[in-house]
C-alpha positions in Angstrom: 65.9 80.8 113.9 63.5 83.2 115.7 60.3 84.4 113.8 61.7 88.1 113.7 65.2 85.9 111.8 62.4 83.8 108.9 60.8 87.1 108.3 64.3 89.4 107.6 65.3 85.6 105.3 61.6 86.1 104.0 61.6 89.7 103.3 65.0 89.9 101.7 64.0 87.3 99.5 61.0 88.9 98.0 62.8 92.1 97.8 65.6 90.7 96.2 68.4 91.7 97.7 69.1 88.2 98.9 68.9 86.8 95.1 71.2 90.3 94.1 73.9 88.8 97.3 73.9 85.5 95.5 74.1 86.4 92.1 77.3 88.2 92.9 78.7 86.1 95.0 78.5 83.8 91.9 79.7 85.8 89.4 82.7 86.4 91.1 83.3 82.7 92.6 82.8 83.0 96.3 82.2 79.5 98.2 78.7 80.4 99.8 77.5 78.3 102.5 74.7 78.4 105.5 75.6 80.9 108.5 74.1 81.5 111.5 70.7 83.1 112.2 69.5 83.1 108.5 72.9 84.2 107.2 74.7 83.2 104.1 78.5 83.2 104.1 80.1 83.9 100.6 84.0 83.2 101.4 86.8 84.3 99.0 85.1 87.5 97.6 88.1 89.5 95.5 86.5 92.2 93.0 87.8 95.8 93.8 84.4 97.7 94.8 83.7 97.8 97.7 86.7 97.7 99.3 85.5 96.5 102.6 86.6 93.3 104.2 83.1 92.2 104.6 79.8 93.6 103.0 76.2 92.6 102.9 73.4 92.2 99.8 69.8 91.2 102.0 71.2 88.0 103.6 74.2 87.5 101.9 77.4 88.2 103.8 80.4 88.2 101.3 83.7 87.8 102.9 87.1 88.8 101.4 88.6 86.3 103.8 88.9 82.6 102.6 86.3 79.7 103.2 86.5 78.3 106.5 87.9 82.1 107.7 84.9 84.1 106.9 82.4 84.1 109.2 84.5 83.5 112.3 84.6 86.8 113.7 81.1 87.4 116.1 81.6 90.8 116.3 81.6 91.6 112.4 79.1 88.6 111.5 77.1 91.1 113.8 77.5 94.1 111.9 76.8 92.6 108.7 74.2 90.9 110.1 72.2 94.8 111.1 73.0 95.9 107.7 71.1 92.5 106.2 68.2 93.8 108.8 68.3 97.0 107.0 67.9 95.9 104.2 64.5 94.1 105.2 63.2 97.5 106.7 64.1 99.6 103.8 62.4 97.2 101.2 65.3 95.9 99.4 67.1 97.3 96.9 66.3 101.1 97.6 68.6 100.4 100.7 71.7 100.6 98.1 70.7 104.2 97.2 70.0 105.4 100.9 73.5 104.1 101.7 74.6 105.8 99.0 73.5 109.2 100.3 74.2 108.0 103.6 78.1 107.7 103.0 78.1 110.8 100.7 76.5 112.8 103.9 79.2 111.2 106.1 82.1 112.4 103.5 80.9 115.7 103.3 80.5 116.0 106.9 84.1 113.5 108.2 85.9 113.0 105.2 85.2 109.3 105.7 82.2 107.2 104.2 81.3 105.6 107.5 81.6 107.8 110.8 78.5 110.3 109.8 76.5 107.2 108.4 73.5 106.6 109.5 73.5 102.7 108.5 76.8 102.2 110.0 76.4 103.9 113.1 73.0 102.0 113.5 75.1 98.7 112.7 78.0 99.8 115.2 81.1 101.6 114.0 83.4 99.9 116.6 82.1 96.1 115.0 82.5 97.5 111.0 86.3 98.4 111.9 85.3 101.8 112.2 87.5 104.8 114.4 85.5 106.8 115.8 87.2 109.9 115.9 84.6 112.7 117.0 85.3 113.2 120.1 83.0 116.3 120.7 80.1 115.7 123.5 76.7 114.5 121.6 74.6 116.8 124.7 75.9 119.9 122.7 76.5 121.1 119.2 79.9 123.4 119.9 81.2 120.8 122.2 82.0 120.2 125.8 81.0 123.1 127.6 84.3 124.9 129.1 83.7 126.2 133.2 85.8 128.4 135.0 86.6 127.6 138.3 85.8 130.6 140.8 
């Protein structure tokens, strides 16, 4: 592991989002075992909320997918793996409630908890499983600029 890896495993222990990940993957029976970079994988995850194939409490990725399946995808272990940096730079716990108001911002504005959030962008839509669907330029608010031809 790199120094910046120990001090995201460090930092999301004290803040205890990683204890938070394992205590849930417990209580509802996932197989956890050592990923990469600092990870843990909790396979077999089934309760109802979130429904998300994949989510992530401080290091802790838990995995609807079965052991031996979850984890196997680098793109997604990628994603998850942002949001467990998140959590180290928003101090734990309060990262739950920013998301919170993250995904309520991104329903108000898309309709979907995800495209307008700021977390999920940052993690990368496209590796959470996420369709992009504004199409609208980003260099201006009303969209791409129309230009008659002379």
């Amino acid at each position: 592991m790199t120094p910046v890896q120990r001090l995201r495993q460090l930092a999301n222990v004290l803040n205890f989002s990683t204890p938070l990940g394992l205590l849930v993957a417990v209580a509802s029976r996932c197989t956890v075992s050592n990923g990469p970079r600092g990870l843990l994988i909790a396979a077999g995850y089934h309760w109802k909320f979130p429904h998300a194939g994949a989510f992530t409490l401080g290091n802790v990725i838990l995995y609807r997918a079965p052991h031996g399946a979850a984890g196997r995808d680098p793109v997604l272990l990628g994603h998850e793996e942002r949001h467990s940096s998140q959590y180290a730079y928003c101090l734990g716990l309060p990262f739950l409630a920013l998301y919170g108001i993250a995904a309520a911002w991104s329903m108000l504005r898309s309709g979907n908890p995800g495209l307008k959030n700021f977390f999920e962008r940052q993690a990368g839509l496209a590796a959470g499983g996420y369709v992009d669907t504004d199409h609208r330029r980003q260099d201006s608010p009303a969209g791409p600029r129309i230009e008659a031809s002379a």
